[in-house]
PDB file of N, CA, C and O in Angstrom:
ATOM      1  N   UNK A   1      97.752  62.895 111.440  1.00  0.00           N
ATOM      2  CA  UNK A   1      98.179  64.284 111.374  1.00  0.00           C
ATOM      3  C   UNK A   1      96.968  65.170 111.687  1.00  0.00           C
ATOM      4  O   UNK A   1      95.965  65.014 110.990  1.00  0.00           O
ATOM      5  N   UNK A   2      96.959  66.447 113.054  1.00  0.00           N
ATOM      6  CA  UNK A   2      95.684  66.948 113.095  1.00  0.00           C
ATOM      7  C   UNK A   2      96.027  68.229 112.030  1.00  0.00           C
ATOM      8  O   UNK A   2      97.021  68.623 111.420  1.00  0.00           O
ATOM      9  N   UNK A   3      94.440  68.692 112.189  1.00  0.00           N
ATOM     10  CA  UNK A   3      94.333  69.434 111.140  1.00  0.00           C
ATOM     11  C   UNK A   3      95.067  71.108 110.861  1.00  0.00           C
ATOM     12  O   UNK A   3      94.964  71.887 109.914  1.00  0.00           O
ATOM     13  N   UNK A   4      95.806  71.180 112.148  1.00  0.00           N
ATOM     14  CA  UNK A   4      96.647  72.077 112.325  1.00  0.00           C
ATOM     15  C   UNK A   4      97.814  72.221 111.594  1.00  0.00           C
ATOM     16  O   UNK A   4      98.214  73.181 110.935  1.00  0.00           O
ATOM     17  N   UNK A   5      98.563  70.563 111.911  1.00  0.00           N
ATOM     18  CA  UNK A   5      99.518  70.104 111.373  1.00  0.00           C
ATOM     19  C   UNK A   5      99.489  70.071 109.344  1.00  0.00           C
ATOM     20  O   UNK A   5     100.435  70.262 108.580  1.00  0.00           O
ATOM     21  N   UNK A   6      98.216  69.797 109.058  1.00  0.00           N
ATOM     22  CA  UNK A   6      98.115  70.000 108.007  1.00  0.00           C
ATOM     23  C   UNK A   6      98.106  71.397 107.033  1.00  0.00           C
ATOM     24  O   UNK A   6      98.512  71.602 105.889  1.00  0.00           O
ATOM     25  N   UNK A   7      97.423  72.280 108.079  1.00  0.00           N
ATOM     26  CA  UNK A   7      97.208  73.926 107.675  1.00  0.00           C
ATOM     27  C   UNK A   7      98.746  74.178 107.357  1.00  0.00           C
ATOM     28  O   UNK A   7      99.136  74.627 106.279  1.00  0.00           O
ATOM     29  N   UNK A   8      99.918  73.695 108.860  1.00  0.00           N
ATOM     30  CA  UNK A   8     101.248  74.008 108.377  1.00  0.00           C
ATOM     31  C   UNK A   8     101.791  73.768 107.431  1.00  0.00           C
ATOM     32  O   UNK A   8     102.388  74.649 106.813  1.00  0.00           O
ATOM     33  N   UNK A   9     101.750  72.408 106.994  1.00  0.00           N
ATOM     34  CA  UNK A   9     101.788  71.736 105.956  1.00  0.00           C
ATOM     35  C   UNK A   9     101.660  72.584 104.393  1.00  0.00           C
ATOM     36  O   UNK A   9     102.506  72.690 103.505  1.00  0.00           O
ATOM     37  N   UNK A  10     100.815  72.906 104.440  1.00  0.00           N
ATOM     38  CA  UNK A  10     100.180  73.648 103.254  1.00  0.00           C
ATOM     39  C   UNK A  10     100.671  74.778 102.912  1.00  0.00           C
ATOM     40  O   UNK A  10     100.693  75.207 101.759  1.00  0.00           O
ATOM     41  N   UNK A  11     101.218  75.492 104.169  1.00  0.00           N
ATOM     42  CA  UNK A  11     101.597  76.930 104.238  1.00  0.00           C
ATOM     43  C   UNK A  11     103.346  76.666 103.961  1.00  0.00           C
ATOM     44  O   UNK A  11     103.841  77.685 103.480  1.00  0.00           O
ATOM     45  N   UNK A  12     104.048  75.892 104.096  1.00  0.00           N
ATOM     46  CA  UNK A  12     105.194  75.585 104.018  1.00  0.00           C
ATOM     47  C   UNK A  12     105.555  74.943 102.687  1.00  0.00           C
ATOM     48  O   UNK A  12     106.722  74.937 102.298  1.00  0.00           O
ATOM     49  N   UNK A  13     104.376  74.300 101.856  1.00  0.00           N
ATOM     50  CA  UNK A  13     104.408  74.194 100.520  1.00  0.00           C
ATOM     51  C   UNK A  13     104.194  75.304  99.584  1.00  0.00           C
ATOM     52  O   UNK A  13     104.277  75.174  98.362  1.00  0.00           O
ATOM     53  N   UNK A  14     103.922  76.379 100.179  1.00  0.00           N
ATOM     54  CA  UNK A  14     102.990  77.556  99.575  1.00  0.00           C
ATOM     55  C   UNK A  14     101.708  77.089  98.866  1.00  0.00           C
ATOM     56  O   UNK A  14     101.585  77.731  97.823  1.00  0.00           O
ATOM     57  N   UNK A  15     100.854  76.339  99.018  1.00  0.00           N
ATOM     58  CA  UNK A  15      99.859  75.743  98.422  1.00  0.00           C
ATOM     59  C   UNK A  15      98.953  77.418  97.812  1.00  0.00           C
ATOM     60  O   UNK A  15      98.990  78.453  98.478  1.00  0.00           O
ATOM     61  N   UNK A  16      98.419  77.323  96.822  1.00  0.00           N
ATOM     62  CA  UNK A  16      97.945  77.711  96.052  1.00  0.00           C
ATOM     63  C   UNK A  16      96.383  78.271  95.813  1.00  0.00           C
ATOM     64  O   UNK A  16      95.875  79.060  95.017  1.00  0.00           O
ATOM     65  N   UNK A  17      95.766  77.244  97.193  1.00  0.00           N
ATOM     66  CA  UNK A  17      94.236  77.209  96.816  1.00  0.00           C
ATOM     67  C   UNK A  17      94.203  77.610  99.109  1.00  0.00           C
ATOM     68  O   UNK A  17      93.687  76.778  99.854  1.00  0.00           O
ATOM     69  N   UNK A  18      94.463  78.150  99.339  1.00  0.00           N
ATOM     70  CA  UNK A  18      94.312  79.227 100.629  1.00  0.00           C
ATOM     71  C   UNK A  18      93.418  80.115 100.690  1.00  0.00           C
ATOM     72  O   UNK A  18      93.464  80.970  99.805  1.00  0.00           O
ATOM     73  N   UNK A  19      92.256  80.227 101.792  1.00  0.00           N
ATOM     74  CA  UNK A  19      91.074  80.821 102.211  1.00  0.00           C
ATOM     75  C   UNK A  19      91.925  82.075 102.935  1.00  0.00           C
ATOM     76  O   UNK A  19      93.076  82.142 103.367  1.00  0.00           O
ATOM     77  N   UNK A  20      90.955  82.920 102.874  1.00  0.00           N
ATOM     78  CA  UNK A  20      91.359  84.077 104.065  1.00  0.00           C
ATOM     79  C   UNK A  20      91.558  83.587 105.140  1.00  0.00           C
ATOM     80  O   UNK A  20      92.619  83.663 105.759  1.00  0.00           O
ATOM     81  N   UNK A  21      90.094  82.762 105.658  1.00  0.00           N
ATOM     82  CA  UNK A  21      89.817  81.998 106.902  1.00  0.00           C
ATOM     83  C   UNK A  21      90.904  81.237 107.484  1.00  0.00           C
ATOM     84  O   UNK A  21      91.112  81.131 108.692  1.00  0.00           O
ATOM     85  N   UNK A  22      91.830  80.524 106.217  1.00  0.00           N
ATOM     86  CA  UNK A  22      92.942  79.622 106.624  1.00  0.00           C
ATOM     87  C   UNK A  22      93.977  80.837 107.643  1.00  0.00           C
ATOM     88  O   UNK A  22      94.322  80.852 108.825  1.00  0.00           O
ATOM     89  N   UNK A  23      94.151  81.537 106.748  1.00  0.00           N
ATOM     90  CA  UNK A  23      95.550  82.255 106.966  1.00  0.00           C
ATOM     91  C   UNK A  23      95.327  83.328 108.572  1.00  0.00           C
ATOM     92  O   UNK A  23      96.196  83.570 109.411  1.00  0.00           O
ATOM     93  N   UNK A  24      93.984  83.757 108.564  1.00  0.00           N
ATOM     94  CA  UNK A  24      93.317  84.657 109.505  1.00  0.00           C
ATOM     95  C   UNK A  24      93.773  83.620 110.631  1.00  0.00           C
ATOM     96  O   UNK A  24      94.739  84.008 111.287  1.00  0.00           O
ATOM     97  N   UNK A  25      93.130  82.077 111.052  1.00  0.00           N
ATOM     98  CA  UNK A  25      93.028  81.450 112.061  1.00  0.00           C
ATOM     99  C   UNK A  25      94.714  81.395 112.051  1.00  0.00           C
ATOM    100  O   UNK A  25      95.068  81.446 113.229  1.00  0.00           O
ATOM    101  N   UNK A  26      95.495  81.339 111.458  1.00  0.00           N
ATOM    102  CA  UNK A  26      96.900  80.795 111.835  1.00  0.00           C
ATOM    103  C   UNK A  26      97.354  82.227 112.459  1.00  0.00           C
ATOM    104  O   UNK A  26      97.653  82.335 113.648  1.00  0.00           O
ATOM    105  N   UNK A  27      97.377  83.283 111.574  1.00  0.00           N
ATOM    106  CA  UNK A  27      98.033  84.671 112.262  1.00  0.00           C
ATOM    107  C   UNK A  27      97.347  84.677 113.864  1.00  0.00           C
ATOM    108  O   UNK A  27      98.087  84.621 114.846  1.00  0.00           O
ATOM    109  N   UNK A  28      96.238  84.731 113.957  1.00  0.00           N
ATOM    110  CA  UNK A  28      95.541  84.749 115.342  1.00  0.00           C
ATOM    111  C   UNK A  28      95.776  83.570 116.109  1.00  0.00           C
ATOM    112  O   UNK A  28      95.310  83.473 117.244  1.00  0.00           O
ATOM    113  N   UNK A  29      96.431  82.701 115.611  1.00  0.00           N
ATOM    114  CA  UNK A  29      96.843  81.611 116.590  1.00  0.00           C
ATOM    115  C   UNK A  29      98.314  81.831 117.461  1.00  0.00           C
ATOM    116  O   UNK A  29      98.614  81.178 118.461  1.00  0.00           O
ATOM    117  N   UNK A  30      99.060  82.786 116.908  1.00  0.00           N
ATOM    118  CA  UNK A  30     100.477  83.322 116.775  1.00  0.00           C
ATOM    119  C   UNK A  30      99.840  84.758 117.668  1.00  0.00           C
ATOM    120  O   UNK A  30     100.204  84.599 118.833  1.00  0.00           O
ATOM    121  N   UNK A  31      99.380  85.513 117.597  1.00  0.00           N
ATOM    122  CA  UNK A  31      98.796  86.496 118.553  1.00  0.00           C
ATOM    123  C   UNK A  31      98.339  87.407 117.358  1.00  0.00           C
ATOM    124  O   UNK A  31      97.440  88.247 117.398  1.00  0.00           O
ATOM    125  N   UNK A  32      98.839  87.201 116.683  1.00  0.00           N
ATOM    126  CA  UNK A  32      97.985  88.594 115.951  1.00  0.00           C
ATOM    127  C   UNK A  32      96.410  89.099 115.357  1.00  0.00           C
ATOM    128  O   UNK A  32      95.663  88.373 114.702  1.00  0.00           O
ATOM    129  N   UNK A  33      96.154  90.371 115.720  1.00  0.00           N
ATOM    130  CA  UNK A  33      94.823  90.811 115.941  1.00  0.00           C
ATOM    131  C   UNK A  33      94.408  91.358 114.413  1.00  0.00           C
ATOM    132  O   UNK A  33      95.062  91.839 113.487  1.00  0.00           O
ATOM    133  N   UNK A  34      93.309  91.115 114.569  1.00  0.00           N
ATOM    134  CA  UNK A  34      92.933  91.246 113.239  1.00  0.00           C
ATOM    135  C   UNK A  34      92.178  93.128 112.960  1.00  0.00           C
ATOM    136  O   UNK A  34      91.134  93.565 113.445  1.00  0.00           O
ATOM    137  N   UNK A  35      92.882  93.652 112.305  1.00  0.00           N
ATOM    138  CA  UNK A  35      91.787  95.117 112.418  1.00  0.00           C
ATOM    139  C   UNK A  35      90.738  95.257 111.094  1.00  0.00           C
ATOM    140  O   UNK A  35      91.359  94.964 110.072  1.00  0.00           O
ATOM    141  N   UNK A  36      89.449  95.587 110.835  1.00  0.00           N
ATOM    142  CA  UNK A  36      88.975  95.166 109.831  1.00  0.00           C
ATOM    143  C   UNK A  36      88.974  96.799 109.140  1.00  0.00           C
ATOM    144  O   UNK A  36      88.894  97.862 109.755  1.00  0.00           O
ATOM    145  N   UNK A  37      89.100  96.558 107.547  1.00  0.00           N
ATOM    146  CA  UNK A  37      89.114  97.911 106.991  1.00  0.00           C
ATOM    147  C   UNK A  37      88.003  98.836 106.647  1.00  0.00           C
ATOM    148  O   UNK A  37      86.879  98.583 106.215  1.00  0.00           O
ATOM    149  N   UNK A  38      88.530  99.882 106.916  1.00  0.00           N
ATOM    150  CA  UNK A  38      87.619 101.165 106.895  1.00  0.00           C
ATOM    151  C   UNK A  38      87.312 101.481 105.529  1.00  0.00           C
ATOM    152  O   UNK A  38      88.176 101.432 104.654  1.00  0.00           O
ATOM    153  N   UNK A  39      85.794 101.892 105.244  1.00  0.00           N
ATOM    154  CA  UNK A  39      85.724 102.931 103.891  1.00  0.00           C
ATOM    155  C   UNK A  39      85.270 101.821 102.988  1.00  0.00           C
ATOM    156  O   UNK A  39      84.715 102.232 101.969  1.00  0.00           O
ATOM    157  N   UNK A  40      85.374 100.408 103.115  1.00  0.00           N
ATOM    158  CA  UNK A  40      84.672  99.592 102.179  1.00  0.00           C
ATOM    159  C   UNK A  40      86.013  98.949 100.900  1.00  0.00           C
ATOM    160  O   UNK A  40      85.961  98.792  99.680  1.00  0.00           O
ATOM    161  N   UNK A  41      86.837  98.775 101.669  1.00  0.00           N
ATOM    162  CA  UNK A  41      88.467  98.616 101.536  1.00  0.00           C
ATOM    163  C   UNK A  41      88.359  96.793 101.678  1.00  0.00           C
ATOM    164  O   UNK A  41      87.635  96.336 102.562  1.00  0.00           O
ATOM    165  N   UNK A  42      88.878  96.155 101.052  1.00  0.00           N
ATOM    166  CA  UNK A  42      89.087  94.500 101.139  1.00  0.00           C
ATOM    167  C   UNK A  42      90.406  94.014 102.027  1.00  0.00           C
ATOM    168  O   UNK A  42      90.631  92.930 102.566  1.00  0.00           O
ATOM    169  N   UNK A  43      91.071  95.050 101.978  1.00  0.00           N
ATOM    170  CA  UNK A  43      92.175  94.430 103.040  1.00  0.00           C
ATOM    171  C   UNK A  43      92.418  94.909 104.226  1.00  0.00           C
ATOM    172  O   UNK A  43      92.434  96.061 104.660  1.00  0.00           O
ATOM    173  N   UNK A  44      92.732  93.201 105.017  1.00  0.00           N
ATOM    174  CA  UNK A  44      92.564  93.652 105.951  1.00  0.00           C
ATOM    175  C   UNK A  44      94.312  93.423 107.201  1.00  0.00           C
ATOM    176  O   UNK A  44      95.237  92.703 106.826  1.00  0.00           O
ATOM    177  N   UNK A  45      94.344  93.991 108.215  1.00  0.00           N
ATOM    178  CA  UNK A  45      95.338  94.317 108.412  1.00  0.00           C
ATOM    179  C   UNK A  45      95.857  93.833 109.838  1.00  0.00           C
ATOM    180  O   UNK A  45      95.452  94.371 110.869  1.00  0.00           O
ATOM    181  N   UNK A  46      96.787  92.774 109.839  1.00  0.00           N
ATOM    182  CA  UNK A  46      96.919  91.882 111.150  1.00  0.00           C
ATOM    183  C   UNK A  46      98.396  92.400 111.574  1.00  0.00           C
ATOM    184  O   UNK A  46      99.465  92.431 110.965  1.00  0.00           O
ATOM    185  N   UNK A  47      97.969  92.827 112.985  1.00  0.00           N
ATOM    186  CA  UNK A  47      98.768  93.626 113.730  1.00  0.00           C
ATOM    187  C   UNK A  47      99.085  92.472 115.296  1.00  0.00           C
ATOM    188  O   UNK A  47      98.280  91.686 115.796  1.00  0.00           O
ATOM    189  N   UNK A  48     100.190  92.698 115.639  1.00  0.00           N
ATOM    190  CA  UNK A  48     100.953  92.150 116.973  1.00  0.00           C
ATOM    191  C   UNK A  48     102.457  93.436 117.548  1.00  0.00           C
ATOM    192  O   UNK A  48     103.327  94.030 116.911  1.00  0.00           O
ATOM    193  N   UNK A  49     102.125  93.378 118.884  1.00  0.00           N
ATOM    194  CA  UNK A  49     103.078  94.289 119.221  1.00  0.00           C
ATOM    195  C   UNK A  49     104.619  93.828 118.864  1.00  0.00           C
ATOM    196  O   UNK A  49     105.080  92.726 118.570  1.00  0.00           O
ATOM    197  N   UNK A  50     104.994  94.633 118.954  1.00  0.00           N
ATOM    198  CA  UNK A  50     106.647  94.227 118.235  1.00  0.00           C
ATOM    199  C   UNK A  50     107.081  93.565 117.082  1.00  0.00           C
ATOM    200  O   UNK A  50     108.167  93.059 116.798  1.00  0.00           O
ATOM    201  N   UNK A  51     105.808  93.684 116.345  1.00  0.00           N
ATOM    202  CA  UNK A  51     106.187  92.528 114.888  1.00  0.00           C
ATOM    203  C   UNK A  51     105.123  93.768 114.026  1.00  0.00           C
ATOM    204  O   UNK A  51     104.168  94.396 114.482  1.00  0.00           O
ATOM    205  N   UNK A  52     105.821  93.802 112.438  1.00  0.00           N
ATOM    206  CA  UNK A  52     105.532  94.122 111.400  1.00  0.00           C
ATOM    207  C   UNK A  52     104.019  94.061 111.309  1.00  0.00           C
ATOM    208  O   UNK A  52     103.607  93.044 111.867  1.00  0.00           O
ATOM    209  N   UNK A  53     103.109  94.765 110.824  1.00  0.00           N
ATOM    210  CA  UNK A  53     101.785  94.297 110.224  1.00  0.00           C
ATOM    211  C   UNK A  53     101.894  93.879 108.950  1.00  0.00           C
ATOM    212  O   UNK A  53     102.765  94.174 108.132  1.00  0.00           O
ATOM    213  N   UNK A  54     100.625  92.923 108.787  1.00  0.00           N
ATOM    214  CA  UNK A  54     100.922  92.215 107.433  1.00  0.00           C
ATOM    215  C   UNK A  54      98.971  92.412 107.265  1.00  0.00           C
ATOM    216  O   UNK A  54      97.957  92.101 107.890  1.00  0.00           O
ATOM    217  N   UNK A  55      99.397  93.186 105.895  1.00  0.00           N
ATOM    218  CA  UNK A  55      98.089  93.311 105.255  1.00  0.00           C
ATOM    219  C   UNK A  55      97.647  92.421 104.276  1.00  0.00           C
ATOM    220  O   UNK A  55      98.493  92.272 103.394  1.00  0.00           O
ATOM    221  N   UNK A  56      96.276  91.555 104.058  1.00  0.00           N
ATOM    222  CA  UNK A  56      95.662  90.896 103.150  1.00  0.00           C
ATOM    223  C   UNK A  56      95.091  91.165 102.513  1.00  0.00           C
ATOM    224  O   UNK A  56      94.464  92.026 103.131  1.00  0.00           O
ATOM    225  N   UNK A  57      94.705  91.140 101.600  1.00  0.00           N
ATOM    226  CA  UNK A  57      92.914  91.669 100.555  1.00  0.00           C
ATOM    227  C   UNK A  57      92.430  90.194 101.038  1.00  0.00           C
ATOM    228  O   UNK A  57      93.108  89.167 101.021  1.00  0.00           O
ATOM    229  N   UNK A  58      91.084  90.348 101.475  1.00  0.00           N
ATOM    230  CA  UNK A  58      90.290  89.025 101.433  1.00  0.00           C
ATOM    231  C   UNK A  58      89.399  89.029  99.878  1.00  0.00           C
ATOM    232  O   UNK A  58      88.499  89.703  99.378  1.00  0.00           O
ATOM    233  N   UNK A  59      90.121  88.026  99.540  1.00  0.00           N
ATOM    234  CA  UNK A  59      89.707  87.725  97.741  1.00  0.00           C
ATOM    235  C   UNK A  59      90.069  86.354  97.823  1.00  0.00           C
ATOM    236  O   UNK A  59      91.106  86.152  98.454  1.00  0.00           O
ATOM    237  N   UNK A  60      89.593  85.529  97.434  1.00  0.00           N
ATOM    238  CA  UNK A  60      90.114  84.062  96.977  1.00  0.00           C
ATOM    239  C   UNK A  60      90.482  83.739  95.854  1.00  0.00           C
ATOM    240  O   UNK A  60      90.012  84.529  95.036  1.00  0.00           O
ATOM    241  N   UNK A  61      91.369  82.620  95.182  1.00  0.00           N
ATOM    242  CA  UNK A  61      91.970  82.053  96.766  1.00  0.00           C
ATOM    243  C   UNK A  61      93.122  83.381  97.021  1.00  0.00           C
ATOM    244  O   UNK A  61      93.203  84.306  96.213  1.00  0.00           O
ATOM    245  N   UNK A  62      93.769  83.319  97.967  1.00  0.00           N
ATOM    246  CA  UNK A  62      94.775  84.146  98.479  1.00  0.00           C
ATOM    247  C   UNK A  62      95.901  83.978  97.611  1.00  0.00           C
ATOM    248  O   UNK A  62      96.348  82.835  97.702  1.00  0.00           O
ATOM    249  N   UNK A  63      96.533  84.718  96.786  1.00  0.00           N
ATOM    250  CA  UNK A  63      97.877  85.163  95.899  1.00  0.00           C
ATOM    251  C   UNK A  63      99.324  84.502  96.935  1.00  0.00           C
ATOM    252  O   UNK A  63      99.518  84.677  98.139  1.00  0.00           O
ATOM    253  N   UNK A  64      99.872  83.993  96.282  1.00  0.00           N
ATOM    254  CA  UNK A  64     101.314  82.944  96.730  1.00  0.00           C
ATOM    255  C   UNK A  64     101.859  84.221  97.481  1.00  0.00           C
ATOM    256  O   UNK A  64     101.698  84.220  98.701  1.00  0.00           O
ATOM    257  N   UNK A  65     102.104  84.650  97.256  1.00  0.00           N
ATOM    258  CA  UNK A  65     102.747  86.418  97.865  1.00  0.00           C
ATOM    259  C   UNK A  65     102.635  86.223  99.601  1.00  0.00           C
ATOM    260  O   UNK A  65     103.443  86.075 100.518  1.00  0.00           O
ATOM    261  N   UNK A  66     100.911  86.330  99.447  1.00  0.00           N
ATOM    262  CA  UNK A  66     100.407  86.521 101.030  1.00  0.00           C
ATOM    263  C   UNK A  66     100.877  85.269 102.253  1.00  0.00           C
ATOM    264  O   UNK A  66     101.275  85.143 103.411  1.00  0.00           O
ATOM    265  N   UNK A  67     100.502  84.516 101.051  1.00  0.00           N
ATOM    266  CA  UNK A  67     101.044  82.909 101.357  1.00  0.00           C
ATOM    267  C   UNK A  67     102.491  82.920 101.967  1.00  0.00           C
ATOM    268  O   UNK A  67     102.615  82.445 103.096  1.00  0.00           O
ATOM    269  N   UNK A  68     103.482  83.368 101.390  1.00  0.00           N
ATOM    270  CA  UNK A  68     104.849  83.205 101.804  1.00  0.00           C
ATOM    271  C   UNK A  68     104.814  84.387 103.019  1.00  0.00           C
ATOM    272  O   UNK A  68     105.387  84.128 104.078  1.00  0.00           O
ATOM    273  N   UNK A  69     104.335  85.300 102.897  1.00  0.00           N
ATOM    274  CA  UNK A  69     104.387  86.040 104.173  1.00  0.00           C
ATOM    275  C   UNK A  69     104.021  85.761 105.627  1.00  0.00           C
ATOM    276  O   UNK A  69     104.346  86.449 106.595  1.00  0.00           O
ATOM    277  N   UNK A  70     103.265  84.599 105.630  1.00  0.00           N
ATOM    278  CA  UNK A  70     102.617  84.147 106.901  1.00  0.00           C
ATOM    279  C   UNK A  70     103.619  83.205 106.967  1.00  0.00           C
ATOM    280  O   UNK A  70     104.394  83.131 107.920  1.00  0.00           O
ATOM    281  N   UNK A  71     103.652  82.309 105.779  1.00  0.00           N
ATOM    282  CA  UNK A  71     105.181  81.499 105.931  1.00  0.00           C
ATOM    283  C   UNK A  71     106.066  81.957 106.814  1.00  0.00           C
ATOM    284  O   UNK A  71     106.512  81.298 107.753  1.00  0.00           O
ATOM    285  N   UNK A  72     106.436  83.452 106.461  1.00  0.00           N
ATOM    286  CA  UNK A  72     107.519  83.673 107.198  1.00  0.00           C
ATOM    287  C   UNK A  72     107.087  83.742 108.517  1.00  0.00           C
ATOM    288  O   UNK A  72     107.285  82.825 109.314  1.00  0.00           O
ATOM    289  N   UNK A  73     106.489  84.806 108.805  1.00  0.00           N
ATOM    290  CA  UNK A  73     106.161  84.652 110.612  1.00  0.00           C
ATOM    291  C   UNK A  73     105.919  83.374 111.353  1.00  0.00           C
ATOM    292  O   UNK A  73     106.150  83.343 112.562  1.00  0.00           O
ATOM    293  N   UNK A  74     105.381  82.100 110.596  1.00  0.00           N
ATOM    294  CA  UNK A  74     105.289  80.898 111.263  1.00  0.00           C
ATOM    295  C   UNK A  74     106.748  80.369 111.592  1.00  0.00           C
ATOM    296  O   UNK A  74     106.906  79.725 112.629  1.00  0.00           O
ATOM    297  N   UNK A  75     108.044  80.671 110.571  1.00  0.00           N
ATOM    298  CA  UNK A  75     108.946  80.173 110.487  1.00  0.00           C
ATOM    299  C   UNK A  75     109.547  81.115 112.160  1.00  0.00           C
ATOM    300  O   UNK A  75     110.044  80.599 113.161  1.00  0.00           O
ATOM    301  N   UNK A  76     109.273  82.443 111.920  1.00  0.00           N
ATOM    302  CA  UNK A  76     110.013  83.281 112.873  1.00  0.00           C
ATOM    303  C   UNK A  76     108.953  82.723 114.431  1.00  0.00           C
ATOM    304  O   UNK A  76     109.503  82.327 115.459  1.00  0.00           O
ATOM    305  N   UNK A  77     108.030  82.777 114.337  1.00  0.00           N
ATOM    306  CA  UNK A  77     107.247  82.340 115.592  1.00  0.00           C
ATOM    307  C   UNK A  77     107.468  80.963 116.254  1.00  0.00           C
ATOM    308  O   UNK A  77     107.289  80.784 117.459  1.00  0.00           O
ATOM    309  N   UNK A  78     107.969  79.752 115.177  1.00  0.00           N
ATOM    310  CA  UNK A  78     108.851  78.339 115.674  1.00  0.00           C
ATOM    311  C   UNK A  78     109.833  78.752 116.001  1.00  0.00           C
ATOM    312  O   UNK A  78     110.168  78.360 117.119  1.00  0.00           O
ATOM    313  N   UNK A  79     110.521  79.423 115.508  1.00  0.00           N
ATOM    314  CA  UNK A  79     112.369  79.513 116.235  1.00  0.00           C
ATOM    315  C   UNK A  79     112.043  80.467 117.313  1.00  0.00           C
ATOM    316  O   UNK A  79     112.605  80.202 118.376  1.00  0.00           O
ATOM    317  N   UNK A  80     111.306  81.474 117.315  1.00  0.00           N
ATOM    318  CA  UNK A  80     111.190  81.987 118.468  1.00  0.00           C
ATOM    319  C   UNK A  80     111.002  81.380 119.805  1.00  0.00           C
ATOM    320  O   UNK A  80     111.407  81.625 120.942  1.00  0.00           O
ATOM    321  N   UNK A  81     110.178  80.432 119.206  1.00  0.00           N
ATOM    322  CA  UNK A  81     109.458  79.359 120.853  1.00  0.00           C
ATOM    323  C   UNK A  81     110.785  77.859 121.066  1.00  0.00           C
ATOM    324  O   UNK A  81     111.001  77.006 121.927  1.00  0.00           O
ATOM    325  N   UNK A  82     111.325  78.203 119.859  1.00  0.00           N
ATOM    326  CA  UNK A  82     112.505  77.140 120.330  1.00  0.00           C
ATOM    327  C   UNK A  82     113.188  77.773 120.826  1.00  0.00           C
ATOM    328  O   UNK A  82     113.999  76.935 121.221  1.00  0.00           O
ATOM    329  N   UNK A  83     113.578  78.791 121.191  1.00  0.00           N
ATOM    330  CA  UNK A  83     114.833  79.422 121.681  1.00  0.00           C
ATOM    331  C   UNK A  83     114.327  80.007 123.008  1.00  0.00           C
ATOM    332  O   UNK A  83     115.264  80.250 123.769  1.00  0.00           O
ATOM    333  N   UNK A  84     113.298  80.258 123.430  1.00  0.00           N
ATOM    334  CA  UNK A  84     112.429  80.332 124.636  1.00  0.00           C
ATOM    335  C   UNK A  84     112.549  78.730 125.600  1.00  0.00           C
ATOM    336  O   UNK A  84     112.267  78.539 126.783  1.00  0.00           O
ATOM    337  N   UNK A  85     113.004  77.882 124.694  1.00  0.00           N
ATOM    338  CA  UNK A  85     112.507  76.655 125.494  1.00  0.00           C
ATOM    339  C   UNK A  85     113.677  76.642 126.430  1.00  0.00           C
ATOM    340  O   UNK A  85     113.750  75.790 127.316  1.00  0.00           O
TER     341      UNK A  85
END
């Protein structure tokens, strides 16, 4: 299993112990851009055209919350590319 497959893995369990770093590389793998916050602010705010922004606090580990939210876009970004096929 590569280590991609595993990141999914984790994110589909809602695993518990999630880096910023984890969740940052998956949104940006999906297209979304990362904007970093102004004023000395911890969260930060991942934007893609035609899709919702989804804001993080970078704090560890990352709160189940944030967790299920990337969940979702991974879920919507697979059916998307299946239905493209």
């Amino acid at each position: 299993m590569s280590k991609w497959d595993k990141l999914l893995k984790r994110i589909y369990s809602l695993s518990k112990d999630f880096r910023f770093e984890e969740l940052r590389k998956v949104l940006e793998s999906y297209g979304y851009q990362m904007n970093a916050p102004k004023g000395g602010s911890s969260h930060y705010t991942f934007r893609k055209a035609g899709c919702q922004p989804i804001t993080i606090p970078k704090h560890e580990p990352i709160k189940k919350v944030y967790v299920e939210m990337v969940k979702q876009i991974v879920e919507s970004e697979e059916k998307n590319s299946e239905n493209t096929r």
